[in-house]
C-alpha positions in Angstrom: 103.7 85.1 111.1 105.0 88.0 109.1 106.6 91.8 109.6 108.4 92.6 112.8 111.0 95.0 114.4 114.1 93.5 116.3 114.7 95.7 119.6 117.7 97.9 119.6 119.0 95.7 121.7 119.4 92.8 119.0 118.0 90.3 121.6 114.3 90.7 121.2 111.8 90.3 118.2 108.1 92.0 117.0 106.2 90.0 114.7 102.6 89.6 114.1 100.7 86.3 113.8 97.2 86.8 112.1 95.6 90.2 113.6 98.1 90.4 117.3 101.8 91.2 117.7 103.6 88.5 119.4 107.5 89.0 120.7 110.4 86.6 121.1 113.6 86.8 122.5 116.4 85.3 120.8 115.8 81.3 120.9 113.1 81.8 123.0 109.0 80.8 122.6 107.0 83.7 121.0 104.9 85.3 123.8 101.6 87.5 122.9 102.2 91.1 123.0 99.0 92.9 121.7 96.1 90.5 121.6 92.8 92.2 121.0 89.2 91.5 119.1 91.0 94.2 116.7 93.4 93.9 114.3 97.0 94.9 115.3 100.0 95.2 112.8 102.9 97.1 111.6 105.3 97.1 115.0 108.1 99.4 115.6 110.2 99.8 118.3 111.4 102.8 120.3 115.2 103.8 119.5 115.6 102.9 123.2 113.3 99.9 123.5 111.1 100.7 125.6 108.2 101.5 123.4 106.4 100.0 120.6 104.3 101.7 117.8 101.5 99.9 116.1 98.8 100.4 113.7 95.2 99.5 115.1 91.6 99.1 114.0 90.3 99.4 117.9 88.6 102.6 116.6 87.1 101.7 113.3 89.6 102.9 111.6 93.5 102.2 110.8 95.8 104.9 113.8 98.6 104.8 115.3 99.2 103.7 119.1 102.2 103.4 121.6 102.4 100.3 123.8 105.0 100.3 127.1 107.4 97.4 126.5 107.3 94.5 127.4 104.9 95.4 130.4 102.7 96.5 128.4 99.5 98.6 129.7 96.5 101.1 127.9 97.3 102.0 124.6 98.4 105.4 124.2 96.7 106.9 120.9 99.4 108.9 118.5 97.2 109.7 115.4 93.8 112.1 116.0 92.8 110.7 112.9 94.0 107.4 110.3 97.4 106.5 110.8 99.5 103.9 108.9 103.0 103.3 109.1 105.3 104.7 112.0 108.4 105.0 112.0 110.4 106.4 115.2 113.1 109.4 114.6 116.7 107.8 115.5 116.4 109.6 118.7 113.2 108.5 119.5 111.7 111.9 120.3 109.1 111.9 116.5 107.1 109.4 115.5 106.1 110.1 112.0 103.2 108.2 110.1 101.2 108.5 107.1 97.3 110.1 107.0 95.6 110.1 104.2 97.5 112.6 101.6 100.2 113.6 104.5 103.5 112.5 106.1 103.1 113.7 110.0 105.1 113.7 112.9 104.1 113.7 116.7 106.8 114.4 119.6 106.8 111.7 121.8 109.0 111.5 125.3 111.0 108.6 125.5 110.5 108.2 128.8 107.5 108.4 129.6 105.5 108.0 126.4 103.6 111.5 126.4 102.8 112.2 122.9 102.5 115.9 121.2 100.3 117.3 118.9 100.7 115.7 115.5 102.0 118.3 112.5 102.0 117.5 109.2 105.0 117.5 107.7 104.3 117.4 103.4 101.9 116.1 101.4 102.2 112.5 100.4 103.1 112.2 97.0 105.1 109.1 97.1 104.5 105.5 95.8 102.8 103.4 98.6 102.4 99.1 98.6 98.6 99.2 99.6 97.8 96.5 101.7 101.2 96.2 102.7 102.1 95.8 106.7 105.5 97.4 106.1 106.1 100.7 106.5 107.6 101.8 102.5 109.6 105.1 103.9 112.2 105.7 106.4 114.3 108.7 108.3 117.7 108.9 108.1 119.3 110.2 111.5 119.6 113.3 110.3 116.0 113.3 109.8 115.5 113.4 105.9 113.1 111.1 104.7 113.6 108.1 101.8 110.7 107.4 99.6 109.6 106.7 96.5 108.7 109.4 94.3 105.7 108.4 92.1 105.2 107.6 88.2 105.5 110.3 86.0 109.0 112.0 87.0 112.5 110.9 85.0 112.2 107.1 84.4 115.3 104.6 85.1 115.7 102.1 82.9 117.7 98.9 83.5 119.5 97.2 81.0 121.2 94.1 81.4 123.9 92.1 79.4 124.4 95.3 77.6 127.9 94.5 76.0 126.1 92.3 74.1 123.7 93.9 72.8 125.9 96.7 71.6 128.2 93.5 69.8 125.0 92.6 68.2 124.1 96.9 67.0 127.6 97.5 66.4 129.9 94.3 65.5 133.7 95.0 66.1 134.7 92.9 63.5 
């Protein structure tokens, strides 16, 4: 088992086991969620629960779908095209995800689960894990985004035990 999302409630757990997300509750036995012939992965609840977004291969390709929790029911498609990585706007009122060389975000109703039309928000010029099945960005709640710019900006460099190594350039005594 590997990646998951607690609820906002902090009582419940996403996770996914091979290619299907499976939930828990707290000290409970993990129950399948999504369990297709596809692969499902990257899970992400709804601010208010009651959703889940999830990457899946259903179509032949990697998008993004909603899933009514814990009922579950038809998968509600979010991204027209590839999709990787949601993540939900603290309100829960955007998804946003990545497509191929953008960041986009789709309005979604809480409630009810109706999804918008998808905008892109700026092209994707950040660092990303391949292969990961963690989302690498996130939204702050006032809705700016945190990400890793990629190689070839200002570097930071690290440097530890750095007392002494100025002892050893420049002795005191």
């Amino acid at each position: 088992m590997s990646n998951g999302d607690w609820a906002p409630d902090g009582e419940r757990f996403l996770v996914t086991s091979g290619e299907d997300i499976w939930w828990t509750a707290v000290g409970g036995t993990p129950q399948p969620f999504i369990v297709t012939e596809s692969s499902e992965r990257n899970p992400r609840f709804s601010p208010n629960g009651r959703w889940v977004a999830y990457v899946s291969d259903q179509t032949g390709e990697r998008r993004v779908f909603l899933q009514r929790f814990p009922e579950g029911g038809p998968p509600v498609p979010v991204s027209p095209g590839p999709g990787v990585e949601p993540v939900w706007s603290s309100d829960g009122r955007e998804l946003y995800y990545r497509s191929d060389a953008a960041v986009v975000a789709v309005p979604v109703d809480p409630g009810s689960g109706t999804v918008g039309t998808s905008q892109d928000l700026f092209d994707d010029v950040y660092e990303r894990m391949v292969g990961s099945l963690w989302s690498d960005y996130d939204v702050a709640t006032d809705g700016q985004f945190l990400m890793h710019r990629r190689s070839g900006g200002p570097q930071l460099h690290l440097v530890r035990n750095w007392f002494q190594e100025l002892e050893r350039l420049v002795p005191t005594n």
